[in-house]
VOPAGU-2260 file (C-alpha; in pm, 1 decimal, decimal comma):
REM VOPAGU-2260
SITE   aa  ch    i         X         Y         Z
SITE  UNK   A    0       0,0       0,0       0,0
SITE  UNK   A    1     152,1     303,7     -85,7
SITE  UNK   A    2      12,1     689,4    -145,2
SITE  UNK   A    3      52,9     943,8    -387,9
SITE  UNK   A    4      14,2    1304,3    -285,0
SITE  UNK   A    5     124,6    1669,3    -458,7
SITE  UNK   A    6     172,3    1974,4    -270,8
SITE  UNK   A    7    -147,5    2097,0    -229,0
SITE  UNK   A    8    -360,4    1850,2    -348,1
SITE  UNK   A    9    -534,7    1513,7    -208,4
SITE  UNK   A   10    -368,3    1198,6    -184,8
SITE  UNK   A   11    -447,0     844,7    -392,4
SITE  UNK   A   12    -378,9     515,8    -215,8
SITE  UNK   A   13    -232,7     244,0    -387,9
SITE  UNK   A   14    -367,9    -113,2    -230,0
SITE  UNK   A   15    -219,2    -372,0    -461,2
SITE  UNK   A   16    -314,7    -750,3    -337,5
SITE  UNK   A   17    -105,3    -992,3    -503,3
SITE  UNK   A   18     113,0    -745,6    -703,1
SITE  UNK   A   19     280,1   -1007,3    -929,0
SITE  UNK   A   20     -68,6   -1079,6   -1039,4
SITE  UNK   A   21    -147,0    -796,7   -1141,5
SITE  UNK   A   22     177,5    -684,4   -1288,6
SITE  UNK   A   23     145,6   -1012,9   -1527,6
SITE  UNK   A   24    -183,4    -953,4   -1711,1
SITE  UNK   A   25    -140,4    -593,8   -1694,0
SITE  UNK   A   26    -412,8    -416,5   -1523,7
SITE  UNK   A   27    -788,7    -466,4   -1669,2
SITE  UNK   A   28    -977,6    -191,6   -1455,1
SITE  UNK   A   29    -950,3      24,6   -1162,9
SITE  UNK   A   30   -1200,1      92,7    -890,1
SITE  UNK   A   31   -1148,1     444,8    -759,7
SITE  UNK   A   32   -1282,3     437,6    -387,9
SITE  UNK   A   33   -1463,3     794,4    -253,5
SITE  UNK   A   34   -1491,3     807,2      92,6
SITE  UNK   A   35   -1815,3    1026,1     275,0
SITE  UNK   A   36   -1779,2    1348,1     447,9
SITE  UNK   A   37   -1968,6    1676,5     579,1
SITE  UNK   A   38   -2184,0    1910,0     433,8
SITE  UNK   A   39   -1931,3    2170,2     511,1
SITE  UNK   A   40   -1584,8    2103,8     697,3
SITE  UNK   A   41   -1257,8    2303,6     551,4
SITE  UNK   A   42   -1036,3    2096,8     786,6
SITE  UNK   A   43    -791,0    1847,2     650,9
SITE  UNK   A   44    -893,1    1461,4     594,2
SITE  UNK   A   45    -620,0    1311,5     803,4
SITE  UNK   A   46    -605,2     850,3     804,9
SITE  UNK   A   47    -793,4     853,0    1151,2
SITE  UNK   A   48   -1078,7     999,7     957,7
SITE  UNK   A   49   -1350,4     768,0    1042,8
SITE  UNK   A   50   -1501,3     830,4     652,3
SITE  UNK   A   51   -1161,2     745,9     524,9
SITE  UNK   A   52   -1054,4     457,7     745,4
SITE  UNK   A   53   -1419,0     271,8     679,4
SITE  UNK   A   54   -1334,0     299,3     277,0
SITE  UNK   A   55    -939,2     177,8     337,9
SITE  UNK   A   56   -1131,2    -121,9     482,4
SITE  UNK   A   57   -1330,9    -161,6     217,0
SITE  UNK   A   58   -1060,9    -111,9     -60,1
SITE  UNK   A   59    -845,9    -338,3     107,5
SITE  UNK   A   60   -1104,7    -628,9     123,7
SITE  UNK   A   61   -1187,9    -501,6    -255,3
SITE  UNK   A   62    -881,3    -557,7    -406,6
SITE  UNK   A   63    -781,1    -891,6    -254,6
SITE  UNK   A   64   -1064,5    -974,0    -472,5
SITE  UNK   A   65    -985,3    -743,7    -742,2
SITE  UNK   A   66    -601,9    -808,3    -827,6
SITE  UNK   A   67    -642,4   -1182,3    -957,3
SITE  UNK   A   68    -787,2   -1054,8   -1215,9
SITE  UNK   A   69    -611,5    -751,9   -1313,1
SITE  UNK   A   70    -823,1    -459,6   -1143,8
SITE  UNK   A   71    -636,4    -238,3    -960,9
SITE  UNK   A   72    -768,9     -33,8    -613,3
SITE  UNK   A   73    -740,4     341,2    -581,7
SITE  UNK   A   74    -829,1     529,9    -261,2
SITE  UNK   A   75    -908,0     864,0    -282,3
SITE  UNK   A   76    -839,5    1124,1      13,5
SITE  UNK   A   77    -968,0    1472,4     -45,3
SITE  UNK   A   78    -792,8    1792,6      99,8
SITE  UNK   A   79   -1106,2    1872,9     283,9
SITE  UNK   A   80   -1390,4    1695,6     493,2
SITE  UNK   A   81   -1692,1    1892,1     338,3
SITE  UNK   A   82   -1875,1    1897,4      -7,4
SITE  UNK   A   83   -1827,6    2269,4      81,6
SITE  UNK   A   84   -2067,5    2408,0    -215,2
SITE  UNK   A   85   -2007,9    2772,4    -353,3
SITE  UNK   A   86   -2187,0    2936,8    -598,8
SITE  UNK   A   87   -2008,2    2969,8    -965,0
SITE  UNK   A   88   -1777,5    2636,7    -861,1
SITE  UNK   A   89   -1740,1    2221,9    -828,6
SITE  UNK   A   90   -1840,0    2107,8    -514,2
SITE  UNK   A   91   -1413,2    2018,9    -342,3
SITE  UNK   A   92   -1460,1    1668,7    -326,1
SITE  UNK   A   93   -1588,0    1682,3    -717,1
SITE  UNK   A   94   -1274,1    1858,2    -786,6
SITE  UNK   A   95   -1070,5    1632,9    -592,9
SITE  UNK   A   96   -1237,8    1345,6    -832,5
SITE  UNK   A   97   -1112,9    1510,8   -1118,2
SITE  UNK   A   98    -785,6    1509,5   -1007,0
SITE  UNK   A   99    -797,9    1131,5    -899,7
SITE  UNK   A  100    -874,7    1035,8   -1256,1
SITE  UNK   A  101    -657,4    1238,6   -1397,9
SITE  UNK   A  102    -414,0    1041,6   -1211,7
SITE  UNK   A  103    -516,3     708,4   -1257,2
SITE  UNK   A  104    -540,9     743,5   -1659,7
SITE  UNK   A  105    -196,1     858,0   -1609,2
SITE  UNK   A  106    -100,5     506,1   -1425,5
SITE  UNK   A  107    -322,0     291,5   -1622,0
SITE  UNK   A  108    -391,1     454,7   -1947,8
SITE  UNK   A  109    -717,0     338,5   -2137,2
SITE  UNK   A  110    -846,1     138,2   -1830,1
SITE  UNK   A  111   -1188,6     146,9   -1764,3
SITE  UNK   A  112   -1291,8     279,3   -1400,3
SITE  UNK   A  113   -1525,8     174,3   -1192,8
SITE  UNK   A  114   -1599,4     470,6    -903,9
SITE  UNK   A  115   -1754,9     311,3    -553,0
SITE  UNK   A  116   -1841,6     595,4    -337,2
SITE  UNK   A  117   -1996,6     599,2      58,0
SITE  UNK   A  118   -2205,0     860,5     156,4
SITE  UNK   A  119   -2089,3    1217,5      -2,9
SITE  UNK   A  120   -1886,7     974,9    -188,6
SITE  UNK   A  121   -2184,9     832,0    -362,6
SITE  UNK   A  122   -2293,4    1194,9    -393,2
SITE  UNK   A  123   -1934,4    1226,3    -557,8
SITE  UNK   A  124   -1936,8     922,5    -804,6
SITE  UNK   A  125   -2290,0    1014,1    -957,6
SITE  UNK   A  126   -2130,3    1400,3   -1024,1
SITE  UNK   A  127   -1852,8    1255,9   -1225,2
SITE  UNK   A  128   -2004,9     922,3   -1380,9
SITE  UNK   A  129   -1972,8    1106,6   -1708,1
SITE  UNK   A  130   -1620,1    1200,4   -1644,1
SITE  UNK   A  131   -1403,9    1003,2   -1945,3
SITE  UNK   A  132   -1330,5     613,5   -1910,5
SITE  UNK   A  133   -1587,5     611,9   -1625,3
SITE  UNK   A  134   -1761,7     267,2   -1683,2
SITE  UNK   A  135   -2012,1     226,3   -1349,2
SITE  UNK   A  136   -2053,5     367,9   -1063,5
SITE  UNK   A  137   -2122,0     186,4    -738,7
SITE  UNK   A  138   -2295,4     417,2    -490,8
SITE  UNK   A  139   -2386,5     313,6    -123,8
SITE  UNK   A  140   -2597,8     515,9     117,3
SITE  UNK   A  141   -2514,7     765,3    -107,6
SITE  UNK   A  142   -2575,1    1148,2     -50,5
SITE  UNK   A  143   -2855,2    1246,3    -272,2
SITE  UNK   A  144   -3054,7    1538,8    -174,4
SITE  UNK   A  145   -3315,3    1708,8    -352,8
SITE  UNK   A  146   -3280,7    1828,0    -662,3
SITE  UNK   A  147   -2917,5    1660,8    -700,4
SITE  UNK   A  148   -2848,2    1687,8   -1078,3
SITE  UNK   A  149   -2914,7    1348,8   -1299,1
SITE  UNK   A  150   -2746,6    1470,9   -1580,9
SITE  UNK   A  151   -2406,7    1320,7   -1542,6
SITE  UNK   A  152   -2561,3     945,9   -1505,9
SITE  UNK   A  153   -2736,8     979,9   -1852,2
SITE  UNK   A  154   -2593,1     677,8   -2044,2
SITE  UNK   A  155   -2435,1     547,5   -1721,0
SITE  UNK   A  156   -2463,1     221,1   -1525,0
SITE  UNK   A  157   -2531,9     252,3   -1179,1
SITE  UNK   A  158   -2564,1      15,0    -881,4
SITE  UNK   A  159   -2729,0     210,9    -573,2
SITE  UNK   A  160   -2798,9      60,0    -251,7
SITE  UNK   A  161   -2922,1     196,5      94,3
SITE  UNK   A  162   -3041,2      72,8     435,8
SITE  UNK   A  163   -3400,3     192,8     547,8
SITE  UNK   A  164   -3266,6     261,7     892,9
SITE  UNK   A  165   -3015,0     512,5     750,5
SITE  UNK   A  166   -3023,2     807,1     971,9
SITE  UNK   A  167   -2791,5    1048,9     783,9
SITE  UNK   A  168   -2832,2    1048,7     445,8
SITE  UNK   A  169   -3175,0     988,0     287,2
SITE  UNK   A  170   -3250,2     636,8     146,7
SITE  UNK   A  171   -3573,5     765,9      -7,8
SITE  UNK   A  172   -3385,6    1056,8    -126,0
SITE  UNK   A  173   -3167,3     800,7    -335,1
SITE  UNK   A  174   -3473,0     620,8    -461,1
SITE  UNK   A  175   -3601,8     956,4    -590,3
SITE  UNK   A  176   -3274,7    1023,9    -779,7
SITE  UNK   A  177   -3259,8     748,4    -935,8
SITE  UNK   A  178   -3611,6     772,4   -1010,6
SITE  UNK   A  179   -3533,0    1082,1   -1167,0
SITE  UNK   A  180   -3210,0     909,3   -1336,5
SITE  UNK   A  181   -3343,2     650,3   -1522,3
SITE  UNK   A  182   -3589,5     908,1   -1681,1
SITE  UNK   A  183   -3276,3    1097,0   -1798,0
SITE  UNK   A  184   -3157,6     815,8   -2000,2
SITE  UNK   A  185   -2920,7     615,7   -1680,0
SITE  UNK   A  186   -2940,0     244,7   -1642,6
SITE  UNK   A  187   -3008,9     225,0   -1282,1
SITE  UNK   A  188   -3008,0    -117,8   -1025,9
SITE  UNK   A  189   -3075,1     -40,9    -695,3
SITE  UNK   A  190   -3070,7    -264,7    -372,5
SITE  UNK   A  191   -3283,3    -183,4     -76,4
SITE  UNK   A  192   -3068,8    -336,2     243,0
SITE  UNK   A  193   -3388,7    -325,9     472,9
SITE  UNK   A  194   -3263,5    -274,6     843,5
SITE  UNK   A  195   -2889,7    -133,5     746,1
SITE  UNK   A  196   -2808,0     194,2     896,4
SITE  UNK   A  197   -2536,7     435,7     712,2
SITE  UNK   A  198   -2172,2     358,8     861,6
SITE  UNK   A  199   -2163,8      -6,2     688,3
SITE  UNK   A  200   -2038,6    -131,4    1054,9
SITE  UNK   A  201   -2304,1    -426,3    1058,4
SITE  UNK   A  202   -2384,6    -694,4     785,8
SITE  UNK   A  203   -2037,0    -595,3     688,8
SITE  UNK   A  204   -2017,2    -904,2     445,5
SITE  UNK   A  205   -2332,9    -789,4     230,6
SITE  UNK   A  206   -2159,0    -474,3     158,0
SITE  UNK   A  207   -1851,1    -620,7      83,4
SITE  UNK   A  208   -2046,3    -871,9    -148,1
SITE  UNK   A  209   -2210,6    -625,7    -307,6
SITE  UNK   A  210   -1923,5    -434,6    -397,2
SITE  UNK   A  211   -1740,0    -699,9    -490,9
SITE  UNK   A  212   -1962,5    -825,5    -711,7
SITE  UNK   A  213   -2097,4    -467,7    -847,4
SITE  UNK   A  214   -1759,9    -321,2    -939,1
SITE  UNK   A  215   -1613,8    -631,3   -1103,6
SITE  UNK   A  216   -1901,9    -679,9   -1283,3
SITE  UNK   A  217   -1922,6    -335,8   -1462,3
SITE  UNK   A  218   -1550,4    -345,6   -1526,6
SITE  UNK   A  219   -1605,4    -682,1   -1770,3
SITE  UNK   A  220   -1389,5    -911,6   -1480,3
SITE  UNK   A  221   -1675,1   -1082,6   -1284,3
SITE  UNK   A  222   -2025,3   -1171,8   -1360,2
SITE  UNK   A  223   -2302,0    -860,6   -1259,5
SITE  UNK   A  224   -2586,2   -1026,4   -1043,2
SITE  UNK   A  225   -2882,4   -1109,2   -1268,2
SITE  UNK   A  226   -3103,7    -882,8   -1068,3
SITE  UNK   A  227   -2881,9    -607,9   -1131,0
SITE  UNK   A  228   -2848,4    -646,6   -1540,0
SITE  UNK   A  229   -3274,8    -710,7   -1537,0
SITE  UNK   A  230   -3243,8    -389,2   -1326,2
SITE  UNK   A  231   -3027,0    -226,1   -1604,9
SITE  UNK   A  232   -3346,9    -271,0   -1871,0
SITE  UNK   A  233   -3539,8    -188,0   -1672,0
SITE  UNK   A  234   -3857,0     110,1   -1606,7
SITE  UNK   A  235   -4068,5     236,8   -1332,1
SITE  UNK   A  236   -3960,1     106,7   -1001,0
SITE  UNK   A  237   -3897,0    -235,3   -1138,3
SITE  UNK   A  238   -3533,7    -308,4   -1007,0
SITE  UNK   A  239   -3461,7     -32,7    -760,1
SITE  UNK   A  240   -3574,0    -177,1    -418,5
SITE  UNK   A  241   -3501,3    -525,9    -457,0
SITE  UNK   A  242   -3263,4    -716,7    -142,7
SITE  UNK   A  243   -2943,2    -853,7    -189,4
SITE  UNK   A  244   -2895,0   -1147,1    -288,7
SITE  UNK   A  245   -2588,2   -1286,5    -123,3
């Protein structure tokens, strides 16, 4: 594990499983991990962010997974803990994205990416799922308040998923948006985790699971769960509250 950073700028983590693997078949895909936040925090994201720490768990469990079969893991860290909106600009963590892929293509050229984002996150992913070589988006208990723009998921594949006893983002708020996505043109699965509150502390294994088998499957390396590609053709509210299946 090893992380980039530039004066100034956020930091990408490096977790490479199995590097010999990897380095053999030359890498396939890349999931770019987004960790959550606040609405508005200018302080520093330091490693004993709780946000952060929860996605370095997850990437880590990801890419043991992942590396067999060429995908590599990137963790992004922002410079700042809020989404910290102003008017006439991209909300930080957005332009923090931008940066992330910029780096990545640099590493990894024509790879397609796969972005899995937690909370604001989420919120992050769906902003920049029409950034170039984005191919999916995996967004949990994702940040999605009213009147978040659909535009950037037009054309996109999306795998949402959200626990009913989420107390701090809104899981009917992600429903809505990707109510509101699908109408925009997005292919849109979404898995409603019942009981699941936001921090993914409990029934830990079903959001591994579903991330493992979500990001894999829309970079071409795994096989997408047949709910999820039924989802994908889907219209109405046919395939966006269905459980998880593992």
């Amino acid at each position: 594990m090893s992380e980039t950073t530039v004066s100034g700028s956020p930091g990408l983590t490096t977790y490479r499983a199995r590097r010999s693997v990897v380095a053999a078949g030359g890498v396939r895909g890349v999931a770019l991990m987004l960790h959550g936040g606040r609405q508005q925090d200018e302080r520093a994201v330091e490693r004993t962010s709780t946000s952060w720490w929860r996605m370095a768990a997850l990437a880590r469990t990801l890419s043991r997974a992942a590396a067999p079969r060429g995908v590599a893991v990137e963790l992004l860290r922002y410079r700042a803990r809020g989404w910290n909106a102003r008017p006439g600009h991209e909300p930080a963590p957005v332009v923090d994205g931008r940066w992330a892929l910029e780096q990545v293509r640099e590493r990894y050229g024509q790879a397609p990416i796969v972005l899995v984002g937690h909370s604001m996150g989420g919120r992050t992913a769906c902003a920049l799922a029409d950034a170039e070589g984005v191919s999916g988006v995996v967004a949990l208990a994702p940040w999605l308040p009213p009147g978040e723009p659909v535009a950037p998921a037009s054309g996109q594949r999306l795998v949402l998923a959200h626990g009913q006893a989420d107390r701090w983002t809104s899981s009917a708020g992600s429903l809505d948006w990707s109510r509101r996505a699908r109408r925009a043109g997005a292919r849109v699965a979404r898995y409603d985790l019942g009981p699941v509150g936001h921090f993914m502390l409990s029934q830990v294994g079903q959001w591994n699971g579903l991330v493992r088998a979500a990001a894999l499957g829309l970079l071409g390396v795994g096989t997408l769960p047949a709910e999820v590609v039924t989802a994908f053709d889907a219209t109405g509210d046919d395939g966006l509250q269905f459980p998880p299946t593992w």
